[in-house]
TIMI-2910 file (N, C-alpha, C, CB; in pm, 1 decimal, decimal comma, always signed):
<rs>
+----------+----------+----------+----------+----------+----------+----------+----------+----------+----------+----------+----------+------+
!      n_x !      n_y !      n_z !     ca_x !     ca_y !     ca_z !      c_x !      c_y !      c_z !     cb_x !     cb_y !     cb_z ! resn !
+----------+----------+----------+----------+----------+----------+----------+----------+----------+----------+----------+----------+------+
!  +2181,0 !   -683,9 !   +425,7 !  +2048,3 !   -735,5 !   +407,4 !  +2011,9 !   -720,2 !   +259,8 !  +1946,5 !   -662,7 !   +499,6 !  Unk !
!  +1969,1 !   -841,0 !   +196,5 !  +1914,4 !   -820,4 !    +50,0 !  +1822,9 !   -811,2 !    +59,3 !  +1923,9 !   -894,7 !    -46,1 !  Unk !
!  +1744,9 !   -761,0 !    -46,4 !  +1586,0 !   -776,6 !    -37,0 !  +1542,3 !   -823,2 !   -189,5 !  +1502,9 !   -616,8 !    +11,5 !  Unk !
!  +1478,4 !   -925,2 !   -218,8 !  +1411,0 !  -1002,2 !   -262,4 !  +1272,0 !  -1025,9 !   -287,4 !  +1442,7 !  -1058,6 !   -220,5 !  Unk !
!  +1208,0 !  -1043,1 !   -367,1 !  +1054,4 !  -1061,1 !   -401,6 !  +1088,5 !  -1228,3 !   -374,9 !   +985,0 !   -997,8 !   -588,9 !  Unk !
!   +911,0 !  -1238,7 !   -361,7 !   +861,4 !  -1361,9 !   -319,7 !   +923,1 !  -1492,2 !   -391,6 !   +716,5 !  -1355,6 !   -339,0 !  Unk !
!   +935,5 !  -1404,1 !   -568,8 !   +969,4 !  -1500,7 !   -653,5 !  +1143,7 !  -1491,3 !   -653,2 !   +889,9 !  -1474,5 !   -801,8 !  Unk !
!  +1186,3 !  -1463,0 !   -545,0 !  +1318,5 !  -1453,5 !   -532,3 !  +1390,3 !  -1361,2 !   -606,3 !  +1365,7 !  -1560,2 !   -552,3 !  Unk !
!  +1380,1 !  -1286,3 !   -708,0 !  +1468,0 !  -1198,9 !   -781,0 !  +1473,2 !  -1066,5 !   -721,4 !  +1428,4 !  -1188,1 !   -920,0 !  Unk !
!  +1568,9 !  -1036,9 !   -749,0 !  +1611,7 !   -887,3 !   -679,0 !  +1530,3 !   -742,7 !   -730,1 !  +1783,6 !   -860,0 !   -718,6 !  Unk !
!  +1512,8 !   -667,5 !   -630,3 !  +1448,1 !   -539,3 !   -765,8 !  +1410,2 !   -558,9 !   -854,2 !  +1513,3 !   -452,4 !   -830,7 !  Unk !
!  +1296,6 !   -638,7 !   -881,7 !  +1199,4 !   -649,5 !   -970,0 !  +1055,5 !   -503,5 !   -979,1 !  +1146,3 !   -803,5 !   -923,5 !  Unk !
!  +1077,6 !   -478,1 !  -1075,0 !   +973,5 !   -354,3 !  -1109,7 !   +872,9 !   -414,4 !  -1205,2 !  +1049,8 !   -213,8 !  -1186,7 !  Unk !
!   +764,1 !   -360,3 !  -1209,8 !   +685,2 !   -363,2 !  -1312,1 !   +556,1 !   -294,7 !  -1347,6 !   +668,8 !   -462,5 !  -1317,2 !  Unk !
!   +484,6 !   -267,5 !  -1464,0 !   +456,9 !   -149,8 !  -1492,3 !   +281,7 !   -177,7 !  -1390,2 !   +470,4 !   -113,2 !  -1688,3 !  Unk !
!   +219,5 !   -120,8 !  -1301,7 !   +127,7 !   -126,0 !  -1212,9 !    +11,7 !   -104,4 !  -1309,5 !   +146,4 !    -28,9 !  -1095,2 !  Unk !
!   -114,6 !   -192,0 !  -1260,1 !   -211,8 !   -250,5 !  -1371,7 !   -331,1 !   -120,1 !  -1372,3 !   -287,5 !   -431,5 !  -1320,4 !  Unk !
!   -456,9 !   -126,6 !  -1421,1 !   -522,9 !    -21,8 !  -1389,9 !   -558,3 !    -44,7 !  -1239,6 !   -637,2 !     -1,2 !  -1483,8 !  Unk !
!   -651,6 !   -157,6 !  -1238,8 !   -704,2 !   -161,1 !  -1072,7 !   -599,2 !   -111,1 !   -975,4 !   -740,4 !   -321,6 !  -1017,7 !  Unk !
!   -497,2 !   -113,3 !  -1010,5 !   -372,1 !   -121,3 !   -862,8 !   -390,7 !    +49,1 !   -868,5 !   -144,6 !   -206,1 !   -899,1 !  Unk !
!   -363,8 !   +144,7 !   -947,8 !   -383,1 !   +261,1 !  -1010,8 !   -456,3 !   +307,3 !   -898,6 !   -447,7 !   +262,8 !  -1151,8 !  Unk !
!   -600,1 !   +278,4 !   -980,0 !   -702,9 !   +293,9 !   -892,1 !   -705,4 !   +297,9 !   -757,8 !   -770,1 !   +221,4 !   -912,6 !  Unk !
!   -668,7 !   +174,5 !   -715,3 !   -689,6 !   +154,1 !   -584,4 !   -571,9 !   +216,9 !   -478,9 !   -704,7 !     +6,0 !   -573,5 !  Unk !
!   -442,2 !   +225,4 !   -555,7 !   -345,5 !   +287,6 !   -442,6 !   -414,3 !   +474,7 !   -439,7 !   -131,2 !   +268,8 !   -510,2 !  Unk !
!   -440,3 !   +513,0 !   -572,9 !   -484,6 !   +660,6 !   -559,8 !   -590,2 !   +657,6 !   -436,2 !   -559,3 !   +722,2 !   -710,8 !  Unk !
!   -705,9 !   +619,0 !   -454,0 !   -790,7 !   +585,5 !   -307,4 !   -735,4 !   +545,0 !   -194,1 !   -881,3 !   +485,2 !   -316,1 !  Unk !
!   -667,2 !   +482,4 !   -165,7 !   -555,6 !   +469,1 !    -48,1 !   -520,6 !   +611,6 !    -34,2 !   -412,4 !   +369,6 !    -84,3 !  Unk !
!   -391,8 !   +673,5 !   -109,0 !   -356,7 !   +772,1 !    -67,3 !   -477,4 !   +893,9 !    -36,2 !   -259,8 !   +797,9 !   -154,5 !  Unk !
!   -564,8 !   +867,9 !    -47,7 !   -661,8 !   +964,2 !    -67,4 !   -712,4 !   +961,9 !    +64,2 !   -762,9 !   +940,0 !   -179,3 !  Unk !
!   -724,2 !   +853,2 !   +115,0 !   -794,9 !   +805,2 !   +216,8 !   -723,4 !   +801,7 !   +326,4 !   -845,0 !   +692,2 !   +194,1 !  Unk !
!   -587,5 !   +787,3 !   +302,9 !   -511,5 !   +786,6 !   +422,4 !   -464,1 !   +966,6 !   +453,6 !   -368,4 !   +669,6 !   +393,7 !  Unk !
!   -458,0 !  +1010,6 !   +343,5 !   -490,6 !  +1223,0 !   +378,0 !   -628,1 !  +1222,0 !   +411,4 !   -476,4 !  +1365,4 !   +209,2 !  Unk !
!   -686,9 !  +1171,5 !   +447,8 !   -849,5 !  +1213,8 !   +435,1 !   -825,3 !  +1163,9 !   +602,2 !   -992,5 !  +1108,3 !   +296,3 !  Unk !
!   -774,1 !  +1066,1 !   +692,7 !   -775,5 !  +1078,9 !   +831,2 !   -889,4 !  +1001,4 !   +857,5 !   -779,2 !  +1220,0 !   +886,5 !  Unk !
!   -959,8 !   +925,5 !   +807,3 !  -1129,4 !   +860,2 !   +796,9 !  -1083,1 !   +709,0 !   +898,8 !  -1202,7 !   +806,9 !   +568,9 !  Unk !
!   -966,8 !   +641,5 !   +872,4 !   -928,1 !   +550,0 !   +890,0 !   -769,2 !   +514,3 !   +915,8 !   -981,9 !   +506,8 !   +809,4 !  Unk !
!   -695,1 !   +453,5 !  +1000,1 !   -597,7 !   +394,5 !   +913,7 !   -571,2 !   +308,5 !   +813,2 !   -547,9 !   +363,7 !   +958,7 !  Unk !
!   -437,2 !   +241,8 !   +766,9 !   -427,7 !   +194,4 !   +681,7 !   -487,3 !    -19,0 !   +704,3 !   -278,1 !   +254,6 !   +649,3 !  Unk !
!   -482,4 !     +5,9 !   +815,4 !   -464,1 !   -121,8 !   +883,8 !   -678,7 !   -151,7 !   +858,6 !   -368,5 !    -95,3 !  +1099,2 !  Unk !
!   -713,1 !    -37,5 !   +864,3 !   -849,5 !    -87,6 !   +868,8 !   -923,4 !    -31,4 !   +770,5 !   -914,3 !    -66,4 !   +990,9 !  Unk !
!   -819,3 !     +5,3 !   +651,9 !   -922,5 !    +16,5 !   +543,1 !   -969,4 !    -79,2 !   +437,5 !   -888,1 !   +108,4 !   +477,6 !  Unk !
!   -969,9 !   -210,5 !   +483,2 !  -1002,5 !   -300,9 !   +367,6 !  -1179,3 !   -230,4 !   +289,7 !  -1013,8 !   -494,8 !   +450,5 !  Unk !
!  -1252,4 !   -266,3 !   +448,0 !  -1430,4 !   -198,6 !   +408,1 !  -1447,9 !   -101,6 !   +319,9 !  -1509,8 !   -125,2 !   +526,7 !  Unk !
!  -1366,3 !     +7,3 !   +362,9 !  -1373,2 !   +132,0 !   +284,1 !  -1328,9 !   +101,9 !   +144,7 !  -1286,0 !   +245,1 !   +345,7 !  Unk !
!  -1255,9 !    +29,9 !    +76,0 !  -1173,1 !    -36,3 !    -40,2 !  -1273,8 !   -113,6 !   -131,4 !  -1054,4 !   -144,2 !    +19,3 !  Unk !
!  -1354,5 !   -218,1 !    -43,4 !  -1454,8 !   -293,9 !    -75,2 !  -1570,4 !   -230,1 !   -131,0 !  -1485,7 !   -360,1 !    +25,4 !  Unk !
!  -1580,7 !   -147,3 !    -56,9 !  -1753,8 !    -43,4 !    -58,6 !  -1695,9 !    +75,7 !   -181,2 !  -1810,3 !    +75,4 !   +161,9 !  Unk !
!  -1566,4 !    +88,8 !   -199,7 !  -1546,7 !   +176,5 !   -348,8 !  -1497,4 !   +119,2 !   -444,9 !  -1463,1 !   +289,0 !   -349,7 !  Unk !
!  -1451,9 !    -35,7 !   -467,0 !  -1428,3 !   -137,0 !   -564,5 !  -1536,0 !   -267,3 !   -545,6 !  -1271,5 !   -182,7 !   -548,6 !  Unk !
!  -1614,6 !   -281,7 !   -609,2 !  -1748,5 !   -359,9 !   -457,6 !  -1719,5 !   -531,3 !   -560,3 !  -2038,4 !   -257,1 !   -462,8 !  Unk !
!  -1628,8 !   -535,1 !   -685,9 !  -1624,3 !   -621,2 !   -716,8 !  -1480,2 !   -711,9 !   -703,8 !  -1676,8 !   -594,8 !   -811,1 !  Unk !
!  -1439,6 !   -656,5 !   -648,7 !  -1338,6 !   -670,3 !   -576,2 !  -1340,2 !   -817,3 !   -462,9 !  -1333,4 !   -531,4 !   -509,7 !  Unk !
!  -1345,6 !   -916,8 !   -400,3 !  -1328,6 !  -1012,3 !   -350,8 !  -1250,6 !   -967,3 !   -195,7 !  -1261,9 !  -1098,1 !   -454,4 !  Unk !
!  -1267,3 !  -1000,1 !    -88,9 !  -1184,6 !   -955,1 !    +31,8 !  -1089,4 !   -988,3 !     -6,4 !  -1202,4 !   -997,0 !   +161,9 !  Unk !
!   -995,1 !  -1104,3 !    -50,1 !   -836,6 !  -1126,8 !    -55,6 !   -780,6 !  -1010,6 !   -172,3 !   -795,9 !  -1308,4 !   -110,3 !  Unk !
!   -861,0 !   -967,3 !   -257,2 !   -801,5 !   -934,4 !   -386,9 !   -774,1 !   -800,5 !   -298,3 !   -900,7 !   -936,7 !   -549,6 !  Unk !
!   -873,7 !   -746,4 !   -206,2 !   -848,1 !   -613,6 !   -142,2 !   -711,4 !   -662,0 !    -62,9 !   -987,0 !   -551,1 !    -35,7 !  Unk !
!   -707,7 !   -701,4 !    +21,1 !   -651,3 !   -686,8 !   +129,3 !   -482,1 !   -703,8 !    +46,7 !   -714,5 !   -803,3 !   +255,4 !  Unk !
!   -502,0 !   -762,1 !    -53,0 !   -365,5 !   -810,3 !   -131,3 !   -318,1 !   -671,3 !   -168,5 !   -387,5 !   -920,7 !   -279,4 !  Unk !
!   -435,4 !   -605,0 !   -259,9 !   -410,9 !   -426,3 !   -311,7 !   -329,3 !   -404,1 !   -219,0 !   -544,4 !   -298,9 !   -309,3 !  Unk !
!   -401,7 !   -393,3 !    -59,7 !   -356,8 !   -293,6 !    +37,1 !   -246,8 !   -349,3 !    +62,1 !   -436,7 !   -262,3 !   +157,1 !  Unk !
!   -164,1 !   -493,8 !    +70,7 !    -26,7 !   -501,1 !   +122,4 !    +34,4 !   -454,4 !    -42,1 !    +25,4 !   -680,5 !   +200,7 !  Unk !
!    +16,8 !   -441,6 !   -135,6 !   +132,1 !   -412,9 !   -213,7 !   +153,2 !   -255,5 !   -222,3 !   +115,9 !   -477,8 !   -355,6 !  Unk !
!    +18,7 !   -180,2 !   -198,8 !    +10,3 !    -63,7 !   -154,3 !   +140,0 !    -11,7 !    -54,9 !   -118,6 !    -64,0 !    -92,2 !  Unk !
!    +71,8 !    -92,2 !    +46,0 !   +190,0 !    -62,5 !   +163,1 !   +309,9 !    -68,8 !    +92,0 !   +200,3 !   -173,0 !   +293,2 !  Unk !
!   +320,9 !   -205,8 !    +73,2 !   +498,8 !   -251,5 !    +18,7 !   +571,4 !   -126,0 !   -124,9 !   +482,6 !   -471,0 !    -84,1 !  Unk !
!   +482,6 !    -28,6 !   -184,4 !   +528,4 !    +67,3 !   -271,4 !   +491,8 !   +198,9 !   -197,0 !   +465,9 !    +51,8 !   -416,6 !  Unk !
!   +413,0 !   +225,8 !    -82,3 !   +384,0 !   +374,9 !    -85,7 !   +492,4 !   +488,0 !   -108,1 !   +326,1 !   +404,5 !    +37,7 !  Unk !
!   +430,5 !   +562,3 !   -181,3 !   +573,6 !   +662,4 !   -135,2 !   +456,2 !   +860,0 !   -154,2 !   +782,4 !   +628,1 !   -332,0 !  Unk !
!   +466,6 !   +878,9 !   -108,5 !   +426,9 !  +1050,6 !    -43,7 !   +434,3 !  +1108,1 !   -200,8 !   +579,2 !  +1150,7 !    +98,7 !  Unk !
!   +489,0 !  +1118,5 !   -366,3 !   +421,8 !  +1168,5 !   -423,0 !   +371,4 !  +1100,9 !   -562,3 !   +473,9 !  +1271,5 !   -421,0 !  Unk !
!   +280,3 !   +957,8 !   -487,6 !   +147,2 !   +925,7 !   -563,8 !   +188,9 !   +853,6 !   -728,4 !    +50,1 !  +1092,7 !   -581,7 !  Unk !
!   +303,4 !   +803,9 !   -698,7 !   +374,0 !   +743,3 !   -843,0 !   +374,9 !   +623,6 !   -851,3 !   +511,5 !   +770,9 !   -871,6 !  Unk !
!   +256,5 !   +566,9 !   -911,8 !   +267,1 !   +409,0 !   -936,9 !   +269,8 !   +376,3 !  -1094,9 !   +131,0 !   +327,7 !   -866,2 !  Unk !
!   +308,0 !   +417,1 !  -1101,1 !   +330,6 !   +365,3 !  -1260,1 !   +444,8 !   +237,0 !  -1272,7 !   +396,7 !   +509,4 !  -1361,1 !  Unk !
!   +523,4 !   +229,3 !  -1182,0 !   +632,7 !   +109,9 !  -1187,2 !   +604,2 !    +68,7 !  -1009,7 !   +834,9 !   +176,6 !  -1240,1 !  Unk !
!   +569,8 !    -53,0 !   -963,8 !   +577,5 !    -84,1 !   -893,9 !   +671,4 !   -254,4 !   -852,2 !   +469,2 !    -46,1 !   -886,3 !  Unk !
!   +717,4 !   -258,5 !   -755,4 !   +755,3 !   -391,9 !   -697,7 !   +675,3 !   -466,8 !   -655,7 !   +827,7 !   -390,9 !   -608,9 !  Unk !
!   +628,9 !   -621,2 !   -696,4 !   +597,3 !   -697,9 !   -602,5 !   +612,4 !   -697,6 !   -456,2 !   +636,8 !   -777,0 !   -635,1 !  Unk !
!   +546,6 !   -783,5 !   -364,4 !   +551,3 !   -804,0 !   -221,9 !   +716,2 !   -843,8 !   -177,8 !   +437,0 !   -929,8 !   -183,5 !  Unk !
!   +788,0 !   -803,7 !   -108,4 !   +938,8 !   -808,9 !    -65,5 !   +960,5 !   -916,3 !    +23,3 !   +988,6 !   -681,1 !     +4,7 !  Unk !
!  +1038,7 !  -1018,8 !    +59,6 !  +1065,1 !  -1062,4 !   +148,7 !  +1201,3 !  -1009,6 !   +236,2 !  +1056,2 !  -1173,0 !   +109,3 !  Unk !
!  +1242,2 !   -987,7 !   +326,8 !  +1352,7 !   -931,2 !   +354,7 !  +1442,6 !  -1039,3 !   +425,4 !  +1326,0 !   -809,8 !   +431,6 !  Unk !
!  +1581,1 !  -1081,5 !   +347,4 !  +1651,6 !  -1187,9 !   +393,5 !  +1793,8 !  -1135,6 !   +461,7 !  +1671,1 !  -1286,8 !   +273,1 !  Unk !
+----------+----------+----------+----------+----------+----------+----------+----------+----------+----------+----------+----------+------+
</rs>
């Protein structure tokens, strides 16, 4: 199985912007905090980035997903994966 970004190239990294920063630290924060899962925290995302747009959230939260990793390192992240 390869795995591939959207834009087709392999293991693509790149350096994660401030907002993404931001917003995955609140994720992880939130997902130790037990308030919610991950599946239903767009609101909570919205109501602490309030300029934020619903797609721009919900986009955070899948690339979130698609990089989490347990110790809180986004400084290089991957785009969204397709798995072929």
């Amino acid at each position: 199985m390869q795995r591939r970004s959207l834009t087709g190239h392999t293991d693509m990294k790149r350096d994660s912007t401030k907002i993404e920063k931001e917003v995955f630290e609140f994720l992880n924060d939130l997902r130790e905090s037990g308030v919610t899962n991950i599946f239903g925290s767009r609101p909570y995302v919205m109501a602490e980035f309030p300029k934020l747009k619903q797609n721009e959230a919900q986009e955070l939260i899948s690339l979130w997903m698609a990089n989490f990793n347990i110790e809180g390192d986004y400084s290089q992240i991957e785009d969204k994966e397709l798995i072929l």
